[in-house]
PyMOL CGO cylinders between C-alpha atoms (Angstrom):
from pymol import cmd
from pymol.cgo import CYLINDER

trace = [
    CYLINDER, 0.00, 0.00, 0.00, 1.21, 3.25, -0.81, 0.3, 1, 1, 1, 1, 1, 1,
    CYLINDER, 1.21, 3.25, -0.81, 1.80, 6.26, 1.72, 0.3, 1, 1, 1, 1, 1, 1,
    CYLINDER, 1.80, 6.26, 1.72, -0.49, 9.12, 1.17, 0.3, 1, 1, 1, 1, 1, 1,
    CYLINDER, -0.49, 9.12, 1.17, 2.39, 12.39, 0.53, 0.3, 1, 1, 1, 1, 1, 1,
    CYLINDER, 2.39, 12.39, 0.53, 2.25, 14.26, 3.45, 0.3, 1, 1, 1, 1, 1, 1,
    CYLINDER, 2.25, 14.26, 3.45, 0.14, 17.87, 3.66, 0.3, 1, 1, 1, 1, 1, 1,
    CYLINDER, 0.14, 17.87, 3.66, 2.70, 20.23, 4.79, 0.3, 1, 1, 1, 1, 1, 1,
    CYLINDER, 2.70, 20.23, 4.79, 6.84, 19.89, 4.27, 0.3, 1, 1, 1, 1, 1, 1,
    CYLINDER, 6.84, 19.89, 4.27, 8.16, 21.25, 8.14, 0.3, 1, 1, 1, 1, 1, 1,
    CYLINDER, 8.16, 21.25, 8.14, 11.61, 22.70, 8.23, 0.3, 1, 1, 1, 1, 1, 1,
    CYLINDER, 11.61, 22.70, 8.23, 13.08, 23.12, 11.90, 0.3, 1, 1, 1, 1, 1, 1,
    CYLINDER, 13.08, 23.12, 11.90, 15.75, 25.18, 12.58, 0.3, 1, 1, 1, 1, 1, 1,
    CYLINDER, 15.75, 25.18, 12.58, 17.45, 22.96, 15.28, 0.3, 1, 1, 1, 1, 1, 1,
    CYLINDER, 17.45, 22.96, 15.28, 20.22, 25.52, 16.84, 0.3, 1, 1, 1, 1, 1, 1,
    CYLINDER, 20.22, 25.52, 16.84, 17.22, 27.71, 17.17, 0.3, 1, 1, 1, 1, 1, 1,
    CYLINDER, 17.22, 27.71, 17.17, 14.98, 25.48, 18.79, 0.3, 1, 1, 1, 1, 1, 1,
    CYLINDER, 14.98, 25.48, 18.79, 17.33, 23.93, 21.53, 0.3, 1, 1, 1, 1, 1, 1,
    CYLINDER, 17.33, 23.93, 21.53, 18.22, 27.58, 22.23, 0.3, 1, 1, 1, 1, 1, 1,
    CYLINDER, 18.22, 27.58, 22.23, 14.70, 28.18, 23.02, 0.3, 1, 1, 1, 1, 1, 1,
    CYLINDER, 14.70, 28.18, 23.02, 13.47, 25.37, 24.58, 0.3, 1, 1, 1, 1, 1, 1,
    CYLINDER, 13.47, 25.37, 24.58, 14.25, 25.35, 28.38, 0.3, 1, 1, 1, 1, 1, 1,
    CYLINDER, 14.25, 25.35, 28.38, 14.70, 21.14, 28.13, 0.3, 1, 1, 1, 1, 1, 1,
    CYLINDER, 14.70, 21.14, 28.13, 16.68, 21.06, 25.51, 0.3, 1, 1, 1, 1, 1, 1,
    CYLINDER, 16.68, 21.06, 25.51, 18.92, 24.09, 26.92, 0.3, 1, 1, 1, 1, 1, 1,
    CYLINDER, 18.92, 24.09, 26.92, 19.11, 21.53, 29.86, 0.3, 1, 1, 1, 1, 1, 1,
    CYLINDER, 19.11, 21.53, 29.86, 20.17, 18.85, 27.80, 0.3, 1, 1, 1, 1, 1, 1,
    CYLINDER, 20.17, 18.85, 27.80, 22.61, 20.95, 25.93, 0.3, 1, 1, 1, 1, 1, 1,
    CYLINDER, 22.61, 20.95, 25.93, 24.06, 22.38, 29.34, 0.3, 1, 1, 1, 1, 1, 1,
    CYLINDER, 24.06, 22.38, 29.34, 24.26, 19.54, 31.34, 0.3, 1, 1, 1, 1, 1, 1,
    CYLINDER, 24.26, 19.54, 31.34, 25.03, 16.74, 28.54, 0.3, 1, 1, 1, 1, 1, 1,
    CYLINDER, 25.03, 16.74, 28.54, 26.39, 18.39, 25.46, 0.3, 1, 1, 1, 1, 1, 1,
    CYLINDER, 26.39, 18.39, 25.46, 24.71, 19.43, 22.04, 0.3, 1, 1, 1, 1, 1, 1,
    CYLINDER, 24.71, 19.43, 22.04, 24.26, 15.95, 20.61, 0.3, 1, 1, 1, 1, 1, 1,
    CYLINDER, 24.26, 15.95, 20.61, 22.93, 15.39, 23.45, 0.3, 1, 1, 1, 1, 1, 1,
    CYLINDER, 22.93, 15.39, 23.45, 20.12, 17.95, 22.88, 0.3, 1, 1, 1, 1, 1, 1,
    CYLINDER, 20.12, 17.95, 22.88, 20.10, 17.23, 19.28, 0.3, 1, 1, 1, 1, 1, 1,
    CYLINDER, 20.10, 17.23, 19.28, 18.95, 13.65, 19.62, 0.3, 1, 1, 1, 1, 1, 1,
    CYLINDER, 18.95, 13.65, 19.62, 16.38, 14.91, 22.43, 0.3, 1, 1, 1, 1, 1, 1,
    CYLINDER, 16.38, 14.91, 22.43, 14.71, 17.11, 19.52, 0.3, 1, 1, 1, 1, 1, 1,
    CYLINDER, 14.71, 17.11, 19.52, 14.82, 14.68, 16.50, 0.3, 1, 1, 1, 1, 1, 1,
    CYLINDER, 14.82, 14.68, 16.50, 13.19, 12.31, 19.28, 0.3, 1, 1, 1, 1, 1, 1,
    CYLINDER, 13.19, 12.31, 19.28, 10.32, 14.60, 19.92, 0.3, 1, 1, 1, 1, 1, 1,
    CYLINDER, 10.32, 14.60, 19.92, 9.75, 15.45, 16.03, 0.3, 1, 1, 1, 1, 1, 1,
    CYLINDER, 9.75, 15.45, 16.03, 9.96, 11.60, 15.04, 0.3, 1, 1, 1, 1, 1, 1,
    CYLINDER, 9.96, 11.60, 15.04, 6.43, 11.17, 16.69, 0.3, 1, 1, 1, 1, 1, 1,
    CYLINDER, 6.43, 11.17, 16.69, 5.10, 14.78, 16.13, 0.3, 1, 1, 1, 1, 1, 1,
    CYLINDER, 5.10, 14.78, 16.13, 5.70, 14.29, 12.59, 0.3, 1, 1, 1, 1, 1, 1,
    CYLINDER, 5.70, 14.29, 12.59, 3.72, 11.19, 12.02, 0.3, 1, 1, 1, 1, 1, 1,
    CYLINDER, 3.72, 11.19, 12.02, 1.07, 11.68, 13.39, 0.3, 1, 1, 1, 1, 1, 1,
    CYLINDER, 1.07, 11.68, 13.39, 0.59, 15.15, 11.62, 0.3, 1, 1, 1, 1, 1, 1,
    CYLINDER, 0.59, 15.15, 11.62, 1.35, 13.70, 8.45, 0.3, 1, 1, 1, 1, 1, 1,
    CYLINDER, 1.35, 13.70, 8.45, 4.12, 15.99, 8.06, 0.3, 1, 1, 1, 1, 1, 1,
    CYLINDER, 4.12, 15.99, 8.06, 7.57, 15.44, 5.91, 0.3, 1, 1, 1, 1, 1, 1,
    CYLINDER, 7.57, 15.44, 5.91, 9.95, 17.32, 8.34, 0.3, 1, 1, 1, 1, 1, 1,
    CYLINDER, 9.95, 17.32, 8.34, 13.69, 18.30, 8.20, 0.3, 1, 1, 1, 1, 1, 1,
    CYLINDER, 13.69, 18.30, 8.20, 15.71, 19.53, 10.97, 0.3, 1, 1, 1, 1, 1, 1,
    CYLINDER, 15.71, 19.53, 10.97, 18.46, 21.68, 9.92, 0.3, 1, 1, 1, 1, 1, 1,
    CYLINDER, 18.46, 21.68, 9.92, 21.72, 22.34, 11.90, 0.3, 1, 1, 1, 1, 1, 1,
    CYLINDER, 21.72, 22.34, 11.90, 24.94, 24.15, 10.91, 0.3, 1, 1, 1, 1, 1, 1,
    CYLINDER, 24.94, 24.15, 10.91, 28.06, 22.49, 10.30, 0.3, 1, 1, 1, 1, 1, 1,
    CYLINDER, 28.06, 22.49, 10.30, 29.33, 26.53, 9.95, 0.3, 1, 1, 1, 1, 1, 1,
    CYLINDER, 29.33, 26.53, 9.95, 31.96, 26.35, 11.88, 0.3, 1, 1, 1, 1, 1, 1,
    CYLINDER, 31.96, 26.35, 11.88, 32.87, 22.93, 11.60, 0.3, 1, 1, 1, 1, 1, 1,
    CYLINDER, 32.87, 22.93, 11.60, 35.37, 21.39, 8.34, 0.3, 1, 1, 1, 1, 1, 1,
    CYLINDER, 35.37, 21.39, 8.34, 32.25, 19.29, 6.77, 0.3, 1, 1, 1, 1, 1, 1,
    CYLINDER, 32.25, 19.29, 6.77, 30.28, 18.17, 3.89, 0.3, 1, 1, 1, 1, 1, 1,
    CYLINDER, 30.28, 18.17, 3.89, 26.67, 18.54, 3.74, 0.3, 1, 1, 1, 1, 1, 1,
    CYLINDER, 26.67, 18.54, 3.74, 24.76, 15.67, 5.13, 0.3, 1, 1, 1, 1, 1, 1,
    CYLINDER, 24.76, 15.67, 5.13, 21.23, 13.89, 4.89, 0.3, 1, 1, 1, 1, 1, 1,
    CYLINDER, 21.23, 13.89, 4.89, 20.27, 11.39, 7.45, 0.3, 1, 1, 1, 1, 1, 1,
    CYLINDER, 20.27, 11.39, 7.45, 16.86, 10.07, 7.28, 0.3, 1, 1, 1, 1, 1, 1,
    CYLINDER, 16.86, 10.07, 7.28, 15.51, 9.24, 10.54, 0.3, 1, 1, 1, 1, 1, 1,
    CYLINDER, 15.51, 9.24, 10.54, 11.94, 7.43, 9.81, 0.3, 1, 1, 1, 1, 1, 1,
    CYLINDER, 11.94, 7.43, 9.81, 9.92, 8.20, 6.62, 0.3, 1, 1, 1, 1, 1, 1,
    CYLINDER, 9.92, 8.20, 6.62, 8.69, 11.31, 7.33, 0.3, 1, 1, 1, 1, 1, 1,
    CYLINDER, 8.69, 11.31, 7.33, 11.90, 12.47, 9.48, 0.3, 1, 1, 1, 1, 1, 1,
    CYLINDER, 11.90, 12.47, 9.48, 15.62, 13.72, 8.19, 0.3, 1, 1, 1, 1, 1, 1,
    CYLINDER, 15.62, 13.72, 8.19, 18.01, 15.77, 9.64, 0.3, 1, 1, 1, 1, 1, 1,
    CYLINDER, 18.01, 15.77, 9.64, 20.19, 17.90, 7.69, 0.3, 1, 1, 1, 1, 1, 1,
    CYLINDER, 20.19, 17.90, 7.69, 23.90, 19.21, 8.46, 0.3, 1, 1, 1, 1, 1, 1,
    CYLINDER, 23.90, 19.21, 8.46, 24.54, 21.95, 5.90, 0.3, 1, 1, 1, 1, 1, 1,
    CYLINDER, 24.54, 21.95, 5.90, 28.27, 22.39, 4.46, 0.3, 1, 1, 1, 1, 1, 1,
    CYLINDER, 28.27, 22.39, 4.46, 31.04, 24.07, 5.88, 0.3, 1, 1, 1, 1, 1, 1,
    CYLINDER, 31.04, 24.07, 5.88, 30.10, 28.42, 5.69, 0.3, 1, 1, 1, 1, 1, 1,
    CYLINDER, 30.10, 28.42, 5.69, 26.73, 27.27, 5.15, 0.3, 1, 1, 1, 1, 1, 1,
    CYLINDER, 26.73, 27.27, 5.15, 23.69, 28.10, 8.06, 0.3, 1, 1, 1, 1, 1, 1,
    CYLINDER, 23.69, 28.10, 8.06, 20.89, 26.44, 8.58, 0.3, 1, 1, 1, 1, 1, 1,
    CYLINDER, 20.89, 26.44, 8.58, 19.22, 30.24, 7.29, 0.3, 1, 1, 1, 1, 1, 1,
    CYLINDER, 19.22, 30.24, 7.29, 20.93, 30.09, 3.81, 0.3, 1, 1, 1, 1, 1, 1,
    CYLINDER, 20.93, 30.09, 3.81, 19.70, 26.30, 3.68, 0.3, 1, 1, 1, 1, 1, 1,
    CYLINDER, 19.70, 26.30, 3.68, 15.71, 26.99, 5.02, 0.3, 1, 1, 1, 1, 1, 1,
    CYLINDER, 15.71, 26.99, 5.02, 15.95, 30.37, 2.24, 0.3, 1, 1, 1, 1, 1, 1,
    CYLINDER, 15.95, 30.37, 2.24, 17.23, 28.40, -0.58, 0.3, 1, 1, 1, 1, 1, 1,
    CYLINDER, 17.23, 28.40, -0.58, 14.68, 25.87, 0.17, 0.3, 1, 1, 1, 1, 1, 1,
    CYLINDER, 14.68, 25.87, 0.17, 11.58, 28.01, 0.50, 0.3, 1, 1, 1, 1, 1, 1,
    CYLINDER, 11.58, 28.01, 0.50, 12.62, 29.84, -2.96, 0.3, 1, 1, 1, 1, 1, 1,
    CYLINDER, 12.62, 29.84, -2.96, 13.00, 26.23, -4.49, 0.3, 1, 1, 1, 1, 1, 1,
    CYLINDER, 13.00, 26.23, -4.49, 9.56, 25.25, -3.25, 0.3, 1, 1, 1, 1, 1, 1,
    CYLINDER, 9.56, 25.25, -3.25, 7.95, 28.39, -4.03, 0.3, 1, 1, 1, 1, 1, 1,
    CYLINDER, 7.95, 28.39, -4.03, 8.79, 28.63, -7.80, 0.3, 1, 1, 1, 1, 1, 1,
    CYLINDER, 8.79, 28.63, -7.80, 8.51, 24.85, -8.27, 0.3, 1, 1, 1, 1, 1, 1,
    CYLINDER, 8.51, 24.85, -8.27, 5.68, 24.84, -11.01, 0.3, 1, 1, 1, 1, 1, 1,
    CYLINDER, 5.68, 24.84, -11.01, 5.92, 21.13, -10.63, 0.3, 1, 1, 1, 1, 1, 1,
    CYLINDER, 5.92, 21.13, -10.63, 5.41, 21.26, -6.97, 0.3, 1, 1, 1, 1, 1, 1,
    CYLINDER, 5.41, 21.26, -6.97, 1.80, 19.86, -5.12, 0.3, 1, 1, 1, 1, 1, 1,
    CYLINDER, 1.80, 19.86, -5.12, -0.58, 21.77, -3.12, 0.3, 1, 1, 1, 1, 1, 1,
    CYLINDER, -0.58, 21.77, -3.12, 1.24, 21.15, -0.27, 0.3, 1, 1, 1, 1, 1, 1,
    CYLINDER, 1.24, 21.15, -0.27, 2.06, 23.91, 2.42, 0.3, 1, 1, 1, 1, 1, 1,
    CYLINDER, 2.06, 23.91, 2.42, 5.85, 24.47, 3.72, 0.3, 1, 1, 1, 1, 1, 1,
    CYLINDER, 5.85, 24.47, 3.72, 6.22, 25.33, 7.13, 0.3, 1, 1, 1, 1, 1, 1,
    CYLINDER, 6.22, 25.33, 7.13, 9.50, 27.04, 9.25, 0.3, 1, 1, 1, 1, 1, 1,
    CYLINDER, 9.50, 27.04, 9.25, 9.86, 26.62, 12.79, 0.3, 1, 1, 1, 1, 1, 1,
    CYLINDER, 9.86, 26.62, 12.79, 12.36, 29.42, 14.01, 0.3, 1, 1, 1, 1, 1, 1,
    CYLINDER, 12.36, 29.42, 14.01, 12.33, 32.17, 16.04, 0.3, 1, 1, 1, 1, 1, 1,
    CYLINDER, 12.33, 32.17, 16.04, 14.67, 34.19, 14.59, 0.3, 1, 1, 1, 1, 1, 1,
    CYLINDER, 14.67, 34.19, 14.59, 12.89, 36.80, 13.38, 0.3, 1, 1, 1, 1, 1, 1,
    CYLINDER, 12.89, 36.80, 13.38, 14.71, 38.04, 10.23, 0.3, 1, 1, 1, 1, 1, 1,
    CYLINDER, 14.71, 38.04, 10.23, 14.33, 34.52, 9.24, 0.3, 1, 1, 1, 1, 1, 1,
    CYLINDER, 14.33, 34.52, 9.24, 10.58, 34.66, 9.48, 0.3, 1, 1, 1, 1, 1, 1,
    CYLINDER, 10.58, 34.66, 9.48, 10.42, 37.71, 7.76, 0.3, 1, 1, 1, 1, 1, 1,
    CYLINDER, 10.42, 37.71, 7.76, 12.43, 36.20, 4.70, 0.3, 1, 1, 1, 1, 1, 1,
    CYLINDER, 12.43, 36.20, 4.70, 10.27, 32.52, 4.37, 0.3, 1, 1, 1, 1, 1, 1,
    CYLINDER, 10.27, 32.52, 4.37, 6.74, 34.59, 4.78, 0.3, 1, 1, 1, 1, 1, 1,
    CYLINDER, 6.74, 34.59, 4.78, 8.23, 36.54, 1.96, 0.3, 1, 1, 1, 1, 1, 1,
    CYLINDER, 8.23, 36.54, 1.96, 8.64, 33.74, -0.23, 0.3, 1, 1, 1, 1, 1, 1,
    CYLINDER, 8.64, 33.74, -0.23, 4.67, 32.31, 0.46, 0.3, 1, 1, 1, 1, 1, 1,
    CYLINDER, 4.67, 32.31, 0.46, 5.70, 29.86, 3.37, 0.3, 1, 1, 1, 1, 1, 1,
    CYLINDER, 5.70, 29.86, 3.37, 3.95, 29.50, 6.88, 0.3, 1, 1, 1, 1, 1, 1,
    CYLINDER, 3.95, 29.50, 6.88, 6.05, 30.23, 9.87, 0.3, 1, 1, 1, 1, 1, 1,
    CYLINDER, 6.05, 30.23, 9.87, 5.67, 28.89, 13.66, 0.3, 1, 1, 1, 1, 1, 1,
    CYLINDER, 5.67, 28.89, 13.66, 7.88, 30.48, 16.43, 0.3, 1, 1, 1, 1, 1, 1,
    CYLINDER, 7.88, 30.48, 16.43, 10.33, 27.87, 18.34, 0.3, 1, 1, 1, 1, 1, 1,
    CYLINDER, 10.33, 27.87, 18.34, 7.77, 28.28, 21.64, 0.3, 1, 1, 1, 1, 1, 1,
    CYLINDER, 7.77, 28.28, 21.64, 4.93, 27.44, 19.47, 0.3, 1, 1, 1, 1, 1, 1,
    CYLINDER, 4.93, 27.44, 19.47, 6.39, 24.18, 18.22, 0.3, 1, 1, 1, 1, 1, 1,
    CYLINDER, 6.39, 24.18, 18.22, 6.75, 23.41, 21.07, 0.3, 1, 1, 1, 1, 1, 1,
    CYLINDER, 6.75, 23.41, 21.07, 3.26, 23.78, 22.60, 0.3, 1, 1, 1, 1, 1, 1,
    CYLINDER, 3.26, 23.78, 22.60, 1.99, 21.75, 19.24, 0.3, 1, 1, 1, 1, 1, 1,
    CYLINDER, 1.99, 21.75, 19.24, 4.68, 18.62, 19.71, 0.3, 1, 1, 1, 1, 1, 1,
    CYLINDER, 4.68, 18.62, 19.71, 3.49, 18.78, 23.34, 0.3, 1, 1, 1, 1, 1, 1,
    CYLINDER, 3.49, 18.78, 23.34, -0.13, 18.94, 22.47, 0.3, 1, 1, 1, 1, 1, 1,
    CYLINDER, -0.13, 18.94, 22.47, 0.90, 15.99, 19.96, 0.3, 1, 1, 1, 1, 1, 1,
    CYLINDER, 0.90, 15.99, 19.96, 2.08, 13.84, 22.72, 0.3, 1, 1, 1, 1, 1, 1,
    CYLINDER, 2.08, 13.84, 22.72, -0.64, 14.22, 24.69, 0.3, 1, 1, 1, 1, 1, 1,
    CYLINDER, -0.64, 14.22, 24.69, -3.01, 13.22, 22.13, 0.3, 1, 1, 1, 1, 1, 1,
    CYLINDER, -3.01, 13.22, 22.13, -0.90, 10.12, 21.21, 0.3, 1, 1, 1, 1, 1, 1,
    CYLINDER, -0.90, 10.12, 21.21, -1.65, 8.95, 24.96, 0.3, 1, 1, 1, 1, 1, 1,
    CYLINDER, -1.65, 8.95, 24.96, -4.72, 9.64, 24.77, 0.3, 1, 1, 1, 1, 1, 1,
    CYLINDER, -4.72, 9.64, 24.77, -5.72, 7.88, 21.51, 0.3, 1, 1, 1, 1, 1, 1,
    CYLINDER, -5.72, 7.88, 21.51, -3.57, 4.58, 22.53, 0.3, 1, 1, 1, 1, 1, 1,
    CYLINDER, -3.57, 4.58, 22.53, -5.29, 4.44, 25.59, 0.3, 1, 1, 1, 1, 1, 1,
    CYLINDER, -5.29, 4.44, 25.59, -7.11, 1.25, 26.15, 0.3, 1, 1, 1, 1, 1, 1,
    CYLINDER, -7.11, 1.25, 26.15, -10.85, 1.91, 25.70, 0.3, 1, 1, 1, 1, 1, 1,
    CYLINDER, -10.85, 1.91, 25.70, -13.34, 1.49, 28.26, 0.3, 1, 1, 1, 1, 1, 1,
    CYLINDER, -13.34, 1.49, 28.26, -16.89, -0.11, 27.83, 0.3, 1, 1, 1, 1, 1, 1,
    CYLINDER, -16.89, -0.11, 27.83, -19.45, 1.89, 28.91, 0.3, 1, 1, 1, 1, 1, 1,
    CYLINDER, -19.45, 1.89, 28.91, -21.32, 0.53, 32.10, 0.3, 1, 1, 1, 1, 1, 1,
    CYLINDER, -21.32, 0.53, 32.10, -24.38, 2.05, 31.95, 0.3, 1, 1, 1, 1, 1, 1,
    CYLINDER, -24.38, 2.05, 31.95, -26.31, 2.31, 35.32, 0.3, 1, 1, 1, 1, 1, 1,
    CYLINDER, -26.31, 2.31, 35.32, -25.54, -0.92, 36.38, 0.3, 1, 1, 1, 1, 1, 1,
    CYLINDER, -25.54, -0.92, 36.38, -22.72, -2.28, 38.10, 0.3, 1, 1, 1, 1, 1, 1,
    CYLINDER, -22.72, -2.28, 38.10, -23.34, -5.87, 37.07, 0.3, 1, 1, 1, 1, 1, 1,
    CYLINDER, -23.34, -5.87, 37.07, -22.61, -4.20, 33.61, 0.3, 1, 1, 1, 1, 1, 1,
    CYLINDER, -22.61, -4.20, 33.61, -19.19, -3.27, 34.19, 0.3, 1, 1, 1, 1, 1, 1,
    CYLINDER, -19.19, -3.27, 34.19, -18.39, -6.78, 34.97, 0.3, 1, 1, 1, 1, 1, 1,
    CYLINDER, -18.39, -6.78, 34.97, -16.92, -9.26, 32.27, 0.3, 1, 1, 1, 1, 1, 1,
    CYLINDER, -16.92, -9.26, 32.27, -18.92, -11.59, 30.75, 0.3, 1, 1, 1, 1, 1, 1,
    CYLINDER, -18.92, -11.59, 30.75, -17.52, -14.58, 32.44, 0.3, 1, 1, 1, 1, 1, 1,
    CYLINDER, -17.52, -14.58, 32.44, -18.07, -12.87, 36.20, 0.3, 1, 1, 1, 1, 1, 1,
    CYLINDER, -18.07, -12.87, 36.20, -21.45, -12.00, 34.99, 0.3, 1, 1, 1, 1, 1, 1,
    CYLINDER, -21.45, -12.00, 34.99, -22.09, -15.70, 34.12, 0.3, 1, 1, 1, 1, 1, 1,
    CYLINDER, -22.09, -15.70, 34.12, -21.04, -17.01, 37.86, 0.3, 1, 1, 1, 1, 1, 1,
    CYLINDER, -21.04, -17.01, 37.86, -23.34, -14.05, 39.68, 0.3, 1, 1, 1, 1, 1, 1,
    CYLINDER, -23.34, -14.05, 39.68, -26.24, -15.56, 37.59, 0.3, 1, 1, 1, 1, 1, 1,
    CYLINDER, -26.24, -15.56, 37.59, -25.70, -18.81, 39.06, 0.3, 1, 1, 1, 1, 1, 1,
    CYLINDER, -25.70, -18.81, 39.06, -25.34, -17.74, 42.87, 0.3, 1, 1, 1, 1, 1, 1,
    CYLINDER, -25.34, -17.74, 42.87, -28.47, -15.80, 42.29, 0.3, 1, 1, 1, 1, 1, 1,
    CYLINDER, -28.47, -15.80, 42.29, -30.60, -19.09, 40.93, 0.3, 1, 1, 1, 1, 1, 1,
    CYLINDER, -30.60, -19.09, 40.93, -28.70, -21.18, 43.42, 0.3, 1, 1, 1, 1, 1, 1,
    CYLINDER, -28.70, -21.18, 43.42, -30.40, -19.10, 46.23, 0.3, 1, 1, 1, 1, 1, 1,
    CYLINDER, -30.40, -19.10, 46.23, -33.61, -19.81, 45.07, 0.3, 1, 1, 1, 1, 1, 1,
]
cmd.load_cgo(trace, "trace")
């Protein structure tokens, strides 16, 4: 069976995020960076599927000697490293200009998550949606919560009797004290 393509493409600016999120910055100050960077691309691998969204965290390799880098995660997860001078900014521009004069592209919506604001300025300039760092948050955490929720066992509804909340086999042995009595 094939997947349905996912409604909205969701670009994360990951520096950004940790740096705004009081967990990660946790993470980050108590464990490291990849530390805080695997924290993230957890939270996003379940966010993502179950909004149907094909999302791409992007971190800089600026100051580090590197060659761009891809790694998907799950199907609808991949994080990016960009190349060596490159930010994650250039990367999420260049990508909302590709997306946005793609004639060949789908209906589909492109979303940045970044708080940086002259970076929010620049993708709602080229047509895409933006969502602040704190507000990604809130939604993954709203996500989560929802995920519980819907894997949550469900229960029967008992009516007004108690004899009705009882399984069928308990039910059985009650009905056979009660005629016993008789």
């Amino acid at each position: 069976m094939q997947r349905p393509s996912p409604q909205a493409v969701l670009l994360v600016d990951g520096y950004n995020v940790i740096g705004l999120w009081s967990y990660l910055q946790r993470t980050r100050d108590r464990n490291g960076l990849e530390a805080a960077r695997l924290e993230l691309i957890e939270a996003l691998v379940n966010y993502s599927a179950f909004k149907g969204f094909e999302t791409q965290v992007v971190f800089d390799a600026q100051y580090q000697d590197t060659r761009s880098n891809c790694e998907a995660i799950t199907h609808e997860l991949s994080v990016y490293y960009t190349d060596f001078g490159q930010t994650a900014d250039t990367y999420i521009e260049k990508t909302c200009a590709s997306f946005r004069y793609n004639p060949y592209r789908s209906a589909r919506r492109l979303i940045v998550a970044t708080s940086d604001r002259a970076q929010q300025l620049t993708v709602v300039g080229y047509g895409a949606e933006w969502m602040s760092a704190p507000q990604l948050g809130y939604d993954v955490e709203l996500t989560a919560r929802a995920v519980i929720r819907k894997n949550r066992p469900k229960k029967h509804s008992s009516g007004r009797f108690l004899a009705n909340s009882l399984d069928a086999k308990a039910r059985e042995r009650l009905a056979e004290w009660r005629l016993n009595q008789k």
